[in-house]
C-alpha positions as CSV (number, residue, x, y, z in Angstrom):
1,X,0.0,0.0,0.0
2,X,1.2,3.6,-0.6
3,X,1.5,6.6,2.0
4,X,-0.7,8.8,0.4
5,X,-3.7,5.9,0.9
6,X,-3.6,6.5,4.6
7,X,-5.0,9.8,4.1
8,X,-7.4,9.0,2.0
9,X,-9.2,6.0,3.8
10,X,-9.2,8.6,6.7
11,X,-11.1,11.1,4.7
12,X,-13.3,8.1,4.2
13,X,-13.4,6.3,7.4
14,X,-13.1,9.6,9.9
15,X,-13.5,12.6,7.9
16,X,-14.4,14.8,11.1
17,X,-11.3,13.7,12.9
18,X,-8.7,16.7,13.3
19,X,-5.4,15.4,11.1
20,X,-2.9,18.4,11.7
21,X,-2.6,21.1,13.4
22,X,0.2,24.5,13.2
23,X,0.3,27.6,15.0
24,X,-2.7,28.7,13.2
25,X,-4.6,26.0,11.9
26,X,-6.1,22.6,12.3
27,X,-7.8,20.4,9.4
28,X,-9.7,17.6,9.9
29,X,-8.4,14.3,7.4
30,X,-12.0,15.6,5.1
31,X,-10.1,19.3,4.7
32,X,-6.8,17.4,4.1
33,X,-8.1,15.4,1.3
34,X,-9.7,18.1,-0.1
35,X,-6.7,20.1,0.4
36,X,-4.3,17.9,-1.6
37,X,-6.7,17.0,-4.5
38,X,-7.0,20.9,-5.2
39,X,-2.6,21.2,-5.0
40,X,-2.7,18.0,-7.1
41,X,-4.9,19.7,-9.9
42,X,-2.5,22.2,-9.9
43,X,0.9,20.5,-10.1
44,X,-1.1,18.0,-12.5
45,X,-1.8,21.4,-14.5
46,X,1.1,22.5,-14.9
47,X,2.9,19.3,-16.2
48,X,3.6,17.1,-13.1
49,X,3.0,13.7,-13.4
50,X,4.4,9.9,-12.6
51,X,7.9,9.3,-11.4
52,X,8.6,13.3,-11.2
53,X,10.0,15.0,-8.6
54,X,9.2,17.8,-6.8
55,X,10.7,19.9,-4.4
56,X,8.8,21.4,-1.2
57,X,10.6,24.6,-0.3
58,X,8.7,25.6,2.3
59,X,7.6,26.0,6.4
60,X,6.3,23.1,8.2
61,X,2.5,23.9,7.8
62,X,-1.0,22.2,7.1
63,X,-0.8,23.6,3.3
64,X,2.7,21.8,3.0
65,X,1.6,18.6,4.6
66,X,-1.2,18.6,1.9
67,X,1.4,19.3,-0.7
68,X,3.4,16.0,0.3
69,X,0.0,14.2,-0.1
70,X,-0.6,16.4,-3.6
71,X,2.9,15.5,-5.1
72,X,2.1,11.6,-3.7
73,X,-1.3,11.2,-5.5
74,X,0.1,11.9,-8.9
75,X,2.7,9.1,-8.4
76,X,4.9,11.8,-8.5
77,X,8.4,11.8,-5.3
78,X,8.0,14.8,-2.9
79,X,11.9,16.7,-2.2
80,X,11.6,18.7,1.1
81,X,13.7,22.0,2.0
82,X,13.0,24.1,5.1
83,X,12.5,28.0,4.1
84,X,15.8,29.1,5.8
85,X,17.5,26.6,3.4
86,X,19.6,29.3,1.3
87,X,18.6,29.3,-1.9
88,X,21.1,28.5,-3.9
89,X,21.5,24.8,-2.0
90,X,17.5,24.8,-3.0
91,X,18.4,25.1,-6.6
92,X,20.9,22.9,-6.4
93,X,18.7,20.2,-4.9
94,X,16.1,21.0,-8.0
95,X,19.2,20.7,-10.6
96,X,20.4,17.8,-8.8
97,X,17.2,15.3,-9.1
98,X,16.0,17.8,-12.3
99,X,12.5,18.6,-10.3
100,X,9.7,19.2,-12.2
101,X,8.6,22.0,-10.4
102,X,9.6,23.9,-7.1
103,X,6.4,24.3,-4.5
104,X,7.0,27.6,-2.4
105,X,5.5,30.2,-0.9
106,X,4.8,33.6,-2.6
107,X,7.7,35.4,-1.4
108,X,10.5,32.6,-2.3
109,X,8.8,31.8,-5.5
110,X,9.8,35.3,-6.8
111,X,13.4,34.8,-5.3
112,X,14.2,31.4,-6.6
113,X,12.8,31.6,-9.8
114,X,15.6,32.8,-11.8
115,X,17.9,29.9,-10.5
116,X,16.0,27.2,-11.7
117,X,16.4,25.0,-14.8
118,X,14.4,26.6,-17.7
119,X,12.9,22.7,-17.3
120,X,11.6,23.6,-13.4
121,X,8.6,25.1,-12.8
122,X,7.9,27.5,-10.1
123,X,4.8,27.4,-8.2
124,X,3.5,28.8,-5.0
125,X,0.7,27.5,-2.8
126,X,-1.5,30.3,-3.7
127,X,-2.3,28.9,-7.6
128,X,-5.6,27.3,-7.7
129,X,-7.0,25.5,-10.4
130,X,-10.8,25.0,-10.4
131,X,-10.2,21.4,-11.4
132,X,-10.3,19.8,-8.5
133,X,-10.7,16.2,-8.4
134,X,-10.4,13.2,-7.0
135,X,-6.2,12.5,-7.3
136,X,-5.1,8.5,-7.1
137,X,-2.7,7.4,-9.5
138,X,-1.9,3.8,-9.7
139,X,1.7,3.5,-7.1
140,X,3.7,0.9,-7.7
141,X,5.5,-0.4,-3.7
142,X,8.9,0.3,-5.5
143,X,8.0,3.6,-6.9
144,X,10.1,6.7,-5.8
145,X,7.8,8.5,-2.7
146,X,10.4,11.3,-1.6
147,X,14.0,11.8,-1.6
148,X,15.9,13.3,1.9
149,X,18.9,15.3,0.9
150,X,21.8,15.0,3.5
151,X,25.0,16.5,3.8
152,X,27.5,14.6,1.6
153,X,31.6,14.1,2.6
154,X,32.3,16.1,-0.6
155,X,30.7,19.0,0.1
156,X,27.6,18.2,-2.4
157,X,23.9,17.2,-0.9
158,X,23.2,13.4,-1.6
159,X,19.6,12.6,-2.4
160,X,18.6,9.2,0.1
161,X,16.0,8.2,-2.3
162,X,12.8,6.6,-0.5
163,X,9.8,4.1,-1.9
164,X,6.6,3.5,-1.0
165,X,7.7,0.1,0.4
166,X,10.8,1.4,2.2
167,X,8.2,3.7,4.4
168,X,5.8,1.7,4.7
169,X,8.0,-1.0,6.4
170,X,9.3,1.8,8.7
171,X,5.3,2.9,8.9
172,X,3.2,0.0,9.7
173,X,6.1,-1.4,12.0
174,X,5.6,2.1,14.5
175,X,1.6,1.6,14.0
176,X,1.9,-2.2,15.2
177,X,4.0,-1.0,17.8
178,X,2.3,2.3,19.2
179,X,-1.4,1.6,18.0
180,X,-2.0,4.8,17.6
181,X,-6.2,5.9,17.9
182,X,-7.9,8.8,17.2
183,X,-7.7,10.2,20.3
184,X,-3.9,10.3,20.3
185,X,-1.9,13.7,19.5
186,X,1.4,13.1,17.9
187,X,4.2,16.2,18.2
188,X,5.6,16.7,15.5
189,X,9.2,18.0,16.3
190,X,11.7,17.0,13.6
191,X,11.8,19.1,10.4
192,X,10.2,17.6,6.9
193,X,13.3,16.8,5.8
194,X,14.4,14.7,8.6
195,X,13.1,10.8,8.7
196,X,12.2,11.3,12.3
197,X,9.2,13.6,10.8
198,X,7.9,10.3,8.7
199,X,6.8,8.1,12.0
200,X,5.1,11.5,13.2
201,X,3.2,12.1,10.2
202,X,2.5,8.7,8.8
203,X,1.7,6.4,11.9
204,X,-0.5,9.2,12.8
205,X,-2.5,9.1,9.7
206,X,-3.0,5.2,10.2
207,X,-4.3,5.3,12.8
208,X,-6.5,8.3,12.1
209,X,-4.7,10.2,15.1
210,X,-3.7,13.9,15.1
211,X,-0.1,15.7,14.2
212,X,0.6,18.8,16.1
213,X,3.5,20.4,13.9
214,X,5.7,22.7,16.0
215,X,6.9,25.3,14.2
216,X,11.3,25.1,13.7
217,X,11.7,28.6,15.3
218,X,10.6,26.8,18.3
219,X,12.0,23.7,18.0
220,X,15.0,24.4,20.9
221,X,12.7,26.7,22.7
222,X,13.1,24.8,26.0
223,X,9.9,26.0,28.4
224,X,7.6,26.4,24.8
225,X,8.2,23.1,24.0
226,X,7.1,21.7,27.6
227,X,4.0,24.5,27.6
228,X,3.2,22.8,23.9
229,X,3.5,19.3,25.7
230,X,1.0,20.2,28.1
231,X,-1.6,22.2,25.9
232,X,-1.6,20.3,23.0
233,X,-2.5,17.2,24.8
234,X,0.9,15.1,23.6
235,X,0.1,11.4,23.2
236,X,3.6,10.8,21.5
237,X,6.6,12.5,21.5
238,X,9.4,12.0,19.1
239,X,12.6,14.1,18.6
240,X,16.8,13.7,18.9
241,X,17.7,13.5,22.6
242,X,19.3,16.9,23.0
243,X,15.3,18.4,22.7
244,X,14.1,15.9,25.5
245,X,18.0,16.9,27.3
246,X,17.0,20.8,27.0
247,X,13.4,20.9,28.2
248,X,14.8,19.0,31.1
249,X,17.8,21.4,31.8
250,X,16.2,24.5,30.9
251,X,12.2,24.1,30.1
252,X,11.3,22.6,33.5
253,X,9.8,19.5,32.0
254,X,10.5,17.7,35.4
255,X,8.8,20.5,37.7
256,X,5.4,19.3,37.1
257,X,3.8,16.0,36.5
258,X,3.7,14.5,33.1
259,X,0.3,14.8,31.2
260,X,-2.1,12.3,31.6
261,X,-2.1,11.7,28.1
262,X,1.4,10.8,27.6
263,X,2.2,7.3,26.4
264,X,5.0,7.2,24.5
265,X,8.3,9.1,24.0
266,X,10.1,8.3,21.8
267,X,14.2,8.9,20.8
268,X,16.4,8.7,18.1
269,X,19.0,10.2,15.9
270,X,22.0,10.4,18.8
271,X,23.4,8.8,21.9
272,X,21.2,9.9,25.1
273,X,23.5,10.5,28.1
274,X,21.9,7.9,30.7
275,X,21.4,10.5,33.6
276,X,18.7,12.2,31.5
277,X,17.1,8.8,30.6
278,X,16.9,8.4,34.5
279,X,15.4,11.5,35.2
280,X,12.7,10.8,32.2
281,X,12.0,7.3,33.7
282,X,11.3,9.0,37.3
283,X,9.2,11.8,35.7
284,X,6.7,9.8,33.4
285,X,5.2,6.0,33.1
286,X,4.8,6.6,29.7
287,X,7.1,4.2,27.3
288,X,10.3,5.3,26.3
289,X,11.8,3.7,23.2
290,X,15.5,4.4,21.8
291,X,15.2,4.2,17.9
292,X,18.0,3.9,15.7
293,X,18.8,4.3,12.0
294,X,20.6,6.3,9.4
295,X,18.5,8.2,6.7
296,X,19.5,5.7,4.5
297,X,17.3,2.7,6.2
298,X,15.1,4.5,8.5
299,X,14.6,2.6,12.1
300,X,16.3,-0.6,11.6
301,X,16.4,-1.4,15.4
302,X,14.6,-0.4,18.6
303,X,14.9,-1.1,22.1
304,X,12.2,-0.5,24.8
305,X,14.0,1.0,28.4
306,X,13.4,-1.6,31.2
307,X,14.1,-1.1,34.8
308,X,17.6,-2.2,34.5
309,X,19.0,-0.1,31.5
310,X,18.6,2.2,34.5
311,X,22.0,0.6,36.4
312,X,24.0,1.5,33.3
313,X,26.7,4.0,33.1
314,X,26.2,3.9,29.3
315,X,23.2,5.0,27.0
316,X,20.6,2.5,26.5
317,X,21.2,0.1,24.2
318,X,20.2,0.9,20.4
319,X,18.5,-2.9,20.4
320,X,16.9,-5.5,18.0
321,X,16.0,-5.3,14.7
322,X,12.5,-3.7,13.5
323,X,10.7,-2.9,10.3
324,X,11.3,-6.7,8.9
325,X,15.0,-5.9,8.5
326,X,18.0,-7.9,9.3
327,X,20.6,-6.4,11.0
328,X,24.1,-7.9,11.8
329,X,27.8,-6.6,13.1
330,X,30.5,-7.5,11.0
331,X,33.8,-7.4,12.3
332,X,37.4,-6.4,10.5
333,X,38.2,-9.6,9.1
334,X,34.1,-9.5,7.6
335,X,32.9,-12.2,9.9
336,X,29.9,-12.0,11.8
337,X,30.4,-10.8,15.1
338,X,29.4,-12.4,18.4
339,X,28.5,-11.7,21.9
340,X,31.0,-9.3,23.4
341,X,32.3,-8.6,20.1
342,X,32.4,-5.2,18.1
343,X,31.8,-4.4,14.4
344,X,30.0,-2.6,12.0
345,X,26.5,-2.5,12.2
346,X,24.7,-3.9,8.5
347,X,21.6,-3.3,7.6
348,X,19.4,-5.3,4.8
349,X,15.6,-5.4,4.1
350,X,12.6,-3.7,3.5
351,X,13.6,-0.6,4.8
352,X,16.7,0.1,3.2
353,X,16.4,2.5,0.1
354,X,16.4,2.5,-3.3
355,X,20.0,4.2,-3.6
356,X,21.1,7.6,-3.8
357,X,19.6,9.9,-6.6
358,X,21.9,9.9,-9.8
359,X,23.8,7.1,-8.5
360,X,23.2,3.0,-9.3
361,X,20.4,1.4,-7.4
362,X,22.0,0.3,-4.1
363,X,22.5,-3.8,-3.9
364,X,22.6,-5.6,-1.2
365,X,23.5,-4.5,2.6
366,X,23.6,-1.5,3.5
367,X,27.0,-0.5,5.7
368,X,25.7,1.9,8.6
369,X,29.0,3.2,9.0
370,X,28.5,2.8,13.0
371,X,30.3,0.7,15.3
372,X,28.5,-1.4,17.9
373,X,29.2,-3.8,20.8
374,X,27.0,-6.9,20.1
375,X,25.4,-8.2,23.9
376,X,24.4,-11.8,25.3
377,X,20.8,-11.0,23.8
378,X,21.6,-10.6,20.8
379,X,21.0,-6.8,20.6
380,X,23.4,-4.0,20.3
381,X,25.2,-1.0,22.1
382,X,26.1,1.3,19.7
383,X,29.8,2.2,20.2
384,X,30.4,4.9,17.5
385,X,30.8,6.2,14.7
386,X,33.6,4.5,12.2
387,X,34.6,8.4,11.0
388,X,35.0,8.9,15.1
389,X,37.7,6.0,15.5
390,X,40.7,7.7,16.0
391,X,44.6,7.4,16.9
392,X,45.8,9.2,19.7
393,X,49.1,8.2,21.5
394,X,49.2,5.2,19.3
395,X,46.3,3.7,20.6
396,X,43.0,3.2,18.7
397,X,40.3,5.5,20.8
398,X,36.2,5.7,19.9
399,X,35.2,9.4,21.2
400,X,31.8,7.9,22.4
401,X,33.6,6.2,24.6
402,X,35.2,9.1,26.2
403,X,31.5,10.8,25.7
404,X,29.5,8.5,27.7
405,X,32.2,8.5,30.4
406,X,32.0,12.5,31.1
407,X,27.9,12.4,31.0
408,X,28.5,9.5,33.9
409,X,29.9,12.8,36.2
410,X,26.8,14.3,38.4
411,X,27.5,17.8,36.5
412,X,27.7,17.3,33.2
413,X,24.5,17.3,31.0
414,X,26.1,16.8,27.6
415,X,30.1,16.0,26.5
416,X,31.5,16.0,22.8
417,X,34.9,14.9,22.7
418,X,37.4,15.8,19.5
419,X,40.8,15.2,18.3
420,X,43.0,17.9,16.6
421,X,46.2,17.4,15.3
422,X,47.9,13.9,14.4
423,X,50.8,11.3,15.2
424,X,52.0,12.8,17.9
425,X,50.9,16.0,18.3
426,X,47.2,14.3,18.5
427,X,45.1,15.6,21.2
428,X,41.9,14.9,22.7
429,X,39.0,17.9,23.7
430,X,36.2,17.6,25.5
431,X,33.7,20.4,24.8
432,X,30.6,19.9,28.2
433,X,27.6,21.5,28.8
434,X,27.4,21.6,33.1
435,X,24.2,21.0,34.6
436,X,22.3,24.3,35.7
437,X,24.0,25.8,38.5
438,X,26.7,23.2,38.1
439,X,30.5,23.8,37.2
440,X,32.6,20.7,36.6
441,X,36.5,21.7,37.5
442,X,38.7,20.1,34.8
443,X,40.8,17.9,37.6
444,X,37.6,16.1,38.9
445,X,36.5,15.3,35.4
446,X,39.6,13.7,33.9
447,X,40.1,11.8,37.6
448,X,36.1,10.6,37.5
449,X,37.1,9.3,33.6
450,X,40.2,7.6,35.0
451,X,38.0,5.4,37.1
452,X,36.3,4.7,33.8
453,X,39.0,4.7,31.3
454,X,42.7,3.8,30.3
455,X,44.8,6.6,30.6
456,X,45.8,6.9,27.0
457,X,42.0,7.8,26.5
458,X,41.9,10.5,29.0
459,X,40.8,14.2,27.5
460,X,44.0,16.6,27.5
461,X,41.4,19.6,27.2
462,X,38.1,20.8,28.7
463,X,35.9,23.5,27.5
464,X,32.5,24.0,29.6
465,X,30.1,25.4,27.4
466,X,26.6,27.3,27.8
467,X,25.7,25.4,24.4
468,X,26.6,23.1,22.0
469,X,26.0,23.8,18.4
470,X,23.7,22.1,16.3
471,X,23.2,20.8,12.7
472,X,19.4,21.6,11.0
473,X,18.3,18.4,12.2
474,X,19.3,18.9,15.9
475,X,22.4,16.9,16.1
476,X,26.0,17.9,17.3
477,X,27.9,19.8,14.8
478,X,31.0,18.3,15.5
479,X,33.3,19.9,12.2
480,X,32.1,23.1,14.4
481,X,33.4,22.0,17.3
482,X,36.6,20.4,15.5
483,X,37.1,24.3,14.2
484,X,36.7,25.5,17.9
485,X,39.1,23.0,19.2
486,X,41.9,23.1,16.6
487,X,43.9,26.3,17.4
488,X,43.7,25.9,20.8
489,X,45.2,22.5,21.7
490,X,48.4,23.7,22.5
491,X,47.2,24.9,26.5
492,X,46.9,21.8,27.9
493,X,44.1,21.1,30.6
494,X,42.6,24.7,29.6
């Protein structure tokens, strides 16, 4: 079955029922429908049709949540770019996977126009076409249903292209495991073009439940995004741990009981220092689940916190596999690795996707890139990243390592460790983010890791920090940190 069906048997089955909501709006799934079939008769009017693409550049909003519905009910792939995207990456994005048309609002259709292909068509969600039907183009489950543009390691964008069947795996597998009802209110925190946004949207529309989209400028607005929690009713709550880590710290999430209607809360994209995972537990009964994936397969594993993750000094692990995929660690001589053992994780099955735009279809199993630590269940702790496995003092050293051995100490919130310089001139830096009212002296940090840690892994540097930067989808921007870190390595224990 297609996404864009959910929608529709909605319309059908519960057409009163409130589907989305925004800042300034709420549609039930009859005004959604409605909605996309009148942007379909417009794309389909000006020359969009089966197997195009077309590229969202645009808000989180009802209208663009019926434009991903639009572009899906022509057969047609859905390419999403958030507004403060400059627009010359936009373009590039529309060049790249040579978009049919660009979907904007009225004042960035007039901006971007000039930059596109004379091949591109520029629209803005104010055309209407008095044609308005009925959209449902025959989908096929390997058809193209959106492409994710993430950062590339040359500098260019790579297009993760997504079909039907690859989210529907991810889809149906979160609606078997939340059974989500009408009565449940989904937050919507990632951005559109993050795959953490594709559980909020989709198992919510299969279950007939509503999305609350919060808007990105308040997306790391700590005590707006606990008010949200509370007056929108939150059922579910998805996002990266450093949201959940700064409505703790700063939003007084823990200062007043959890809403009754809380259920689920749900993590992924990043490590989740343990001590916050704690606190969470203590706060709320609701369950909390640890998802993992790269863009590239979606949620491949889960794992569901139980009472004694809470005895770790380690984040939870990252778990078993999910969505109908296999997943495996393969260690440096390519043999599967055991119990106790580390490798990289592989993913293959339903979720993994159909390749990179412009590239050949991707075959076989996909290499995560990530290094895990398989355990006597047969689940995995996730370890690190392979890019993150460096040589410092001629020893092999993973930086999560050193990470999840600082977030252990009572005053640190959040640790990033880096190395600068190489051979022997390689240092390591830990850049933390103290607890409120907390101020971790260098000497008690590196002598609470050497209870944890050889010595050759101890930090040479710490930096305390009011903040850690961010990427667009909320994760640590480590190359900033690296660019912080670099000309200052030569002060030792500063």
């Amino acid at each position: 079955m297609n996404l864009h069906q959910l929608v529709i048997d909605m319309a059908a089955a519960e057409p009163d029922n409130l589907a989305v909501t925004d800042a300034g709006h709420a549609v039930t799934y009859r005004e959604l429908d409605q909605h996309a079939n009148t942007l379909a008769a417009v794309l389909r009017h000006n020359g969009v049709g089966h197997g195009d693409r077309v590229v969202l550049w645009a808000e989180k909003s009802v209208t663009t949540v019926a434009a991903m519905q639009a572009v899906l009910r022509l057969g047609a792939a859905y390419v999403p770019a958030e507004t403060n995207t400059p627009i010359a990456r936009v373009a590039a994005m529309a060049r790249d996977c040579a978009a049919s048309a660009v979907l904007t609002t009225p004042d960035l259709s007039g901006r971007i126009r000039t930059e596109l292909e004379p091949s591109t068509v520029c629209l803005d969600f104010t055309d209407t076409d008095s044609r308005a039907r009925s959209f449902h183009e025959p989908v096929a489950a390997d058809d193209l249903a959106y492409i994710l543009y993430t950062s590339g390691s040359t500098g260019r964008p790579k297009g993760v292209c997504v079909s039907h069947r690859n989210a529907r795996a991810f889809v149906d597998w979160a609606a078997s495991e939340l059974q989500p009802l009408p009565a449940d209110r989904f937050a919507n925190h990632a951005p559109l073009t993050f795959d953490l946004s594709v559980l909020d949207l989709y198992a919510a529309f299969s279950g007939g439940a509503c999305v609350c989209l919060i808007p990105s400028h308040l997306a790391y607005a700590p005590a707006q995004l606990v008010q949200l929690l509370h007056d929108q009713h939150i059922s579910i709550w998805y996002s990266v741990p450093s949201a959940l880590a700064l409505m703790i710290r700063e939003g007084g999430l823990l200062d007043r009981p959890a809403p009754a209607t809380l259920r689920a809360v749900l993590f992924a994209g990043e490590p989740f220092a343990i001590t916050h995972v704690r606190q969470l537990a203590g706060w709320t009964s609701a369950r909390l689940l640890n998802l993992y994936g790269p863009t590239e397969t979606n949620v491949c594993t889960y794992h569901e916190l139980a009472a004694a993750d809470l005895d770790r000094d380690r984040p939870v692990p990252i778990g078993t596999a999910a969505c109908g995929d296999r997943v495996w660690a393969q260690n440096e001589n390519g043999s599967v690795a055991g119990p106790g053992d580390e490798g990289e994780l592989l993913v293959e099955g339903p979720t993994v996707m159909l390749g990179y735009w412009g590239r050949p279809r991707h075959q076989g199993p996909y290499c995560t890139g990530d290094l895990v630590r398989v355990l006597p269940d047969g689940g995995f702790d996730f370890v690190g990243r392979r890019d993150h496995m460096v040589k410092v003092r001629g020893h092999r050293v993973e930086l999560g390592d050193i990470e999840a051995a600082l977030t252990t100490h009572p005053d640190v919130a959040e640790a990033v460790a880096v190395v600068t310089g190489t051979g022997v001139d390689a240092r390591l830096t830990a850049f933390v983010l103290p607890h409120p009212d907390r101020q971790p002296g260098t000497l008690a940090l590196r002598q609470h890791c050497a209870q944890q840690l050889p010595r050759y892994m101890l930090v040479d540097h710490v930096r305390t920090v009011t903040e850690l930067p961010r990427t667009r989808n909320g994760k640590i921007d480590r190359s900033a940190l690296l660019a912080i870190a670099a000309p200052s390595h030569t002060a030792q224990g500063t």
